[in-house]
N, C-alpha and C positions, 0 to 999 in steps of 0.2 A: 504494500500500500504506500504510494507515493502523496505527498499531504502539500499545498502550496497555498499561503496568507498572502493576503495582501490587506492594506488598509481596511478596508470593507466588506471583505467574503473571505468563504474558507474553502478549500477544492477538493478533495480525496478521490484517488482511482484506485483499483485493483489492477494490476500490470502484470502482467505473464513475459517477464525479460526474457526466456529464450527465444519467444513467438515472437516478441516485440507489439504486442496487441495489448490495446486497454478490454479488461473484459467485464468492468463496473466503473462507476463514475458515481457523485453524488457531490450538489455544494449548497452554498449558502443561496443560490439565486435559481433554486428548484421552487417548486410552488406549493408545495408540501411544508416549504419550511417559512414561517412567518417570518416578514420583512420588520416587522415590526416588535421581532424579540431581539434582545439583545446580543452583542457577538458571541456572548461567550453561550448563552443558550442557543443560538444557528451551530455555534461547531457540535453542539451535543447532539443538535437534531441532524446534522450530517455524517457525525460518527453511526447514532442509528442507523439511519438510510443505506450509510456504506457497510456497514454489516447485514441487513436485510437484504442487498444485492448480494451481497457474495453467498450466503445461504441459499437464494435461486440458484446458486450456479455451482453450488455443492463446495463452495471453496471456504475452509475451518481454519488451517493456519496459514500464515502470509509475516510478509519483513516488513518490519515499518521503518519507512524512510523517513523521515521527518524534516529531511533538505535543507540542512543546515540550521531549523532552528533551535530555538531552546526547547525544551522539554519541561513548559510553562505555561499558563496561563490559558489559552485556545487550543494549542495543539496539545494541552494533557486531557483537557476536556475530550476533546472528539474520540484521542485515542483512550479512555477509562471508558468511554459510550458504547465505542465500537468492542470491546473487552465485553461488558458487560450483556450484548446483544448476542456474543457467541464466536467472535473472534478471537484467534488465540493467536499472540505473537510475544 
């Protein structure tokens, strides 16, 4: 799972590096996840999302990439969401 921030949204894909293929995707600017909740509750709603895709698609453990950033604030939330929903990494 590859995770990318920026000021305003949050990104998360499931990626299959030998295929080179994204095989989930899930972010903040899905319509599922209210525009109107705060950042740190959009990454939890896309941690969901990004675990409830990869459960369609039969996939349990995956690497979380977290692309250089801290291991803080947004990007612990999404990943403790996506733990939580049934991803194991």
């Amino acid at each position: 799972m590859s995770i990318f921030r920026s000021n305003k949204n949050i990104y998360a894909q499931l990626i299959d590096d030998v295929a080179g293929v994204t095989l989930a995707s899930a972010s903040s600017l899905d319509k599922s996840v209210s525009s109107d909740a705060t950042k740190v509750e959009q990454a939890e709603a896309v941690g969901k999302l990004i675990a409830e895709a990869g459960k369609k698609k039969n996939i349990t453990s995956i690497v979380f990439d977290r692309s250089g950033y801290l291991y803080h604030g947004r990007i612990q939330v999404l990943a403790d969401a996506a733990r939580e929903n049934g991803l194991e990494f």
